[in-house]
ROLUMLUM-707469 format. One record per residue (C-alpha): x, y, z; residue number from 1. Coordinates in Angstrom, 1 decimal, decimal comma. Layout:
% residues N
<pt east="X" north="Y" up="Z" k="NUM"/>
...
END
This chain:
% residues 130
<pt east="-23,7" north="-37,6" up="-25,2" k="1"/>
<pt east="-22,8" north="-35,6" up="-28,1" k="2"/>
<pt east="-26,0" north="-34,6" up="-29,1" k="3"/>
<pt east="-26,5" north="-33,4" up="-24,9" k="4"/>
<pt east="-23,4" north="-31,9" up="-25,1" k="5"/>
<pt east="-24,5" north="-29,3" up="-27,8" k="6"/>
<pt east="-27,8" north="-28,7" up="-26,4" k="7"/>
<pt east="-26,4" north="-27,5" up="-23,2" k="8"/>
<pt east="-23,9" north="-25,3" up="-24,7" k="9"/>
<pt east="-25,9" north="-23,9" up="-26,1" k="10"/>
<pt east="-27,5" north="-22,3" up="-23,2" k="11"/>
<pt east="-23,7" north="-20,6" up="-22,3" k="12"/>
<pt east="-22,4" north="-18,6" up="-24,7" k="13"/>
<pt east="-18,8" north="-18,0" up="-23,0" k="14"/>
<pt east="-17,7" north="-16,2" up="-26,1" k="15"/>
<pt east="-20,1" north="-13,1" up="-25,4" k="16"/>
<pt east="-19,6" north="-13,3" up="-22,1" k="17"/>
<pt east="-15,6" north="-13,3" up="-22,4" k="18"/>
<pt east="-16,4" north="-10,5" up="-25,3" k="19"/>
<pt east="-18,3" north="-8,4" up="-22,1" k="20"/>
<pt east="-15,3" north="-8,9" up="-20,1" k="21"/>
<pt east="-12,7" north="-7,7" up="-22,2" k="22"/>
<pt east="-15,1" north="-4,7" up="-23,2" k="23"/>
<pt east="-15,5" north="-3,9" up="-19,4" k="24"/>
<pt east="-11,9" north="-4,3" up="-18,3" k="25"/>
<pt east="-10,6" north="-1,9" up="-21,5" k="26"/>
<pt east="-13,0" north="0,6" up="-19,7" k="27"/>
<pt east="-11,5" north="0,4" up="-16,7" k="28"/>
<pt east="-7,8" north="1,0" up="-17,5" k="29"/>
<pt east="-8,9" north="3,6" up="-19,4" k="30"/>
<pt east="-10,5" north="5,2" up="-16,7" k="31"/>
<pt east="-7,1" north="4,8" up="-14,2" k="32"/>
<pt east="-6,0" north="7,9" up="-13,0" k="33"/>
<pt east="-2,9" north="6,5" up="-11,5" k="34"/>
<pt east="-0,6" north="4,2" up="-13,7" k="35"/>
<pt east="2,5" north="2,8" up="-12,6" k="36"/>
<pt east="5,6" north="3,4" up="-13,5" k="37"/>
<pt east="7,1" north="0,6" up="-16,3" k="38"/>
<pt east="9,9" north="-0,6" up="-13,4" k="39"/>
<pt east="7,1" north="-1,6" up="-11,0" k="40"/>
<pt east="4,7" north="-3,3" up="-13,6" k="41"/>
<pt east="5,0" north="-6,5" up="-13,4" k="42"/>
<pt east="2,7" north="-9,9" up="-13,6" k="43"/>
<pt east="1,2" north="-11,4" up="-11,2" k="44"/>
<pt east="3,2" north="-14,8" up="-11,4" k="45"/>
<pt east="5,8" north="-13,1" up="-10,8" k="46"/>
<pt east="5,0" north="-10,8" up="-7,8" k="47"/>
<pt east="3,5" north="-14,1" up="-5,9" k="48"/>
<pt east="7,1" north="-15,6" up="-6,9" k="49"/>
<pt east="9,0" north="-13,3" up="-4,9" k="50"/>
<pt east="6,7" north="-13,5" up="-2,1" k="51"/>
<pt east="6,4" north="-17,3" up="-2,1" k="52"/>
<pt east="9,6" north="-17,2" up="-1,7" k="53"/>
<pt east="10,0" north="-16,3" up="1,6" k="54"/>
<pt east="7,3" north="-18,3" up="2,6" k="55"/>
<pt east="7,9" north="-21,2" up="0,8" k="56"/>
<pt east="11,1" north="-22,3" up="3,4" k="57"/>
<pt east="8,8" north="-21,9" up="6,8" k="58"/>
<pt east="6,2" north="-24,2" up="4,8" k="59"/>
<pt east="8,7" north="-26,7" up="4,6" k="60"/>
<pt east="10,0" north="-26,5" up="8,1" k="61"/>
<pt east="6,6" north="-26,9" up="9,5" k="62"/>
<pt east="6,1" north="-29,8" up="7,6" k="63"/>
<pt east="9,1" north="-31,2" up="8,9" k="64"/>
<pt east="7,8" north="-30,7" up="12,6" k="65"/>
<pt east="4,8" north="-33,0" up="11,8" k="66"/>
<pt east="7,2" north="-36,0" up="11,6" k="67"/>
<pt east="7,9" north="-36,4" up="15,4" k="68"/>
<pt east="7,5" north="-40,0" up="15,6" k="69"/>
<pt east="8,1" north="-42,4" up="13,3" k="70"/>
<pt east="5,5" north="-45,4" up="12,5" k="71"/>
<pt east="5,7" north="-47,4" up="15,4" k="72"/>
<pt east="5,3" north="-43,8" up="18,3" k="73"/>
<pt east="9,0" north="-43,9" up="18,5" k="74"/>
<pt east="10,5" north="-40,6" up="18,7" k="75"/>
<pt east="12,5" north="-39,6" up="16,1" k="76"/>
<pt east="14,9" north="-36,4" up="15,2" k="77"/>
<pt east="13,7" north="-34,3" up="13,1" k="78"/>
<pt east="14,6" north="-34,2" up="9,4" k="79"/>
<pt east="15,1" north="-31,9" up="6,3" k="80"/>
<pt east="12,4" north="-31,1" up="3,9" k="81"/>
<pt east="13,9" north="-33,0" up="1,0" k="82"/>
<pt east="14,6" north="-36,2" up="2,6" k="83"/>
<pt east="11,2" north="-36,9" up="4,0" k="84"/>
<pt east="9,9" north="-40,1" up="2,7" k="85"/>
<pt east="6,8" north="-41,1" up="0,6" k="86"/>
<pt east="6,1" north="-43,2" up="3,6" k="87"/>
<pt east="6,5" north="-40,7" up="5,8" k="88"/>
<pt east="4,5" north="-38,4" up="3,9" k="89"/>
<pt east="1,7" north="-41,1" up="3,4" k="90"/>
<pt east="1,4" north="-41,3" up="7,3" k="91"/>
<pt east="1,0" north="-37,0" up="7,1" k="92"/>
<pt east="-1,6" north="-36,8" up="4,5" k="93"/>
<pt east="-3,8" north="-39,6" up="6,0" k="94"/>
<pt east="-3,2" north="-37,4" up="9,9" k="95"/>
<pt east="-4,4" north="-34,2" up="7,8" k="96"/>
<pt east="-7,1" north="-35,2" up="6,0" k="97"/>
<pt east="-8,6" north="-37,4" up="8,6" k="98"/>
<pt east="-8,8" north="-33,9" up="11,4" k="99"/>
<pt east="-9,8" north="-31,4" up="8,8" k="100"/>
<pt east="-13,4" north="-32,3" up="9,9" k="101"/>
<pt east="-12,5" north="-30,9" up="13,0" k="102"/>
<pt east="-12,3" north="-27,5" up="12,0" k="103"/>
<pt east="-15,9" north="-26,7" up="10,3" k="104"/>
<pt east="-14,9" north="-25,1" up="7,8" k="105"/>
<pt east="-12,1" north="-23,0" up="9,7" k="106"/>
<pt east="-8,4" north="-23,8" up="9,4" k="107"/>
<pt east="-5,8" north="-22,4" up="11,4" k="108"/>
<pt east="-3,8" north="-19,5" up="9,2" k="109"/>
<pt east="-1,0" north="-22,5" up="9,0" k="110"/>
<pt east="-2,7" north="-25,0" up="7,6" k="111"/>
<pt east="-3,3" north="-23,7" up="3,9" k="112"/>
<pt east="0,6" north="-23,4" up="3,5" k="113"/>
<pt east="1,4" north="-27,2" up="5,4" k="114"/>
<pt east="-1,3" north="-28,8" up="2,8" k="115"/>
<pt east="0,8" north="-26,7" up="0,0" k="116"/>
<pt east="3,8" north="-27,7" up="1,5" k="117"/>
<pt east="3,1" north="-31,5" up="1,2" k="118"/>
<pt east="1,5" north="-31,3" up="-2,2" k="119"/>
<pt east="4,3" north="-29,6" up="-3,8" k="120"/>
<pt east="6,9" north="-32,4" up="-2,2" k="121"/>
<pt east="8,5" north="-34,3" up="-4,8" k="122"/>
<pt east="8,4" north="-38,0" up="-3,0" k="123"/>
<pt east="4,7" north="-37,3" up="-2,7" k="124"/>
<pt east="2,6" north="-40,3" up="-3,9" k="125"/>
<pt east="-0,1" north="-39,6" up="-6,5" k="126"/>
<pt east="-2,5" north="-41,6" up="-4,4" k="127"/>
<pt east="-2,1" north="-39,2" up="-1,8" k="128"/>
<pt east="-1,6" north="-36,2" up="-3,2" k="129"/>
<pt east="-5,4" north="-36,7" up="-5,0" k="130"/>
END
């Protein structure tokens, strides 16, 4: 495997090709005519932290509104975010995956975030978070 390994590295030099990167992006800051201001540079992590923000609550309520019956068909209230079960989010994941056949390819604008919404949830099992 070792010996493998080495010959097919050696096909990809990522090290030029990282060096070409860096050489191309230099040249195109330099060649910015506008540059922002120092108040309004800021990374990217944390630009898509002030947006997730806002989003990150509606995520959680529409995961909430996928728990409308509990295991047996009975209906059930709904209930917060955080005290959604492993269980319960078991029975979610296996509904998800199981219809995204359905959709070829093309999800709903909603379903990205709902799939983020239940991977990011603490009681989540590794199982079904994989």
């Amino acid at each position: 495997m070792d010996q493998f390994m080495t010959e097919a590295n050696g096909y990809d030099d990522r090290n030029s090709l990282l060096e070409e990167w860096v050489v191309r992006k230099e040249e195109e800051i330099k060649k910015r005519l506008v540059i922002p201001p120092k108040h309004l540079r800021k990374p990217d992590y944390e630009i898509y932290q002030r947006i997730d923000k806002q989003v990150k609550q509606a995520r959680e309520n529409l995961v909430t509104k996928f728990l409308d019956s509990d295991k047996h068909g009975n209906s059930q209230a709904e209930k917060p975010y955080k005290d959604i079960t492993s269980e319960e989010l078991g029975r979610i994941t296996e509904s998800l995956c199981v219809r995204l056949n359905l959709f070829e390819g093309t999800y709903p604008a909603f379903l990205p975030q709902a799939v983020k919404a239940v991977m990011e949830h603490p009681n989540l099992r590794s199982s079904d978070y994989d």
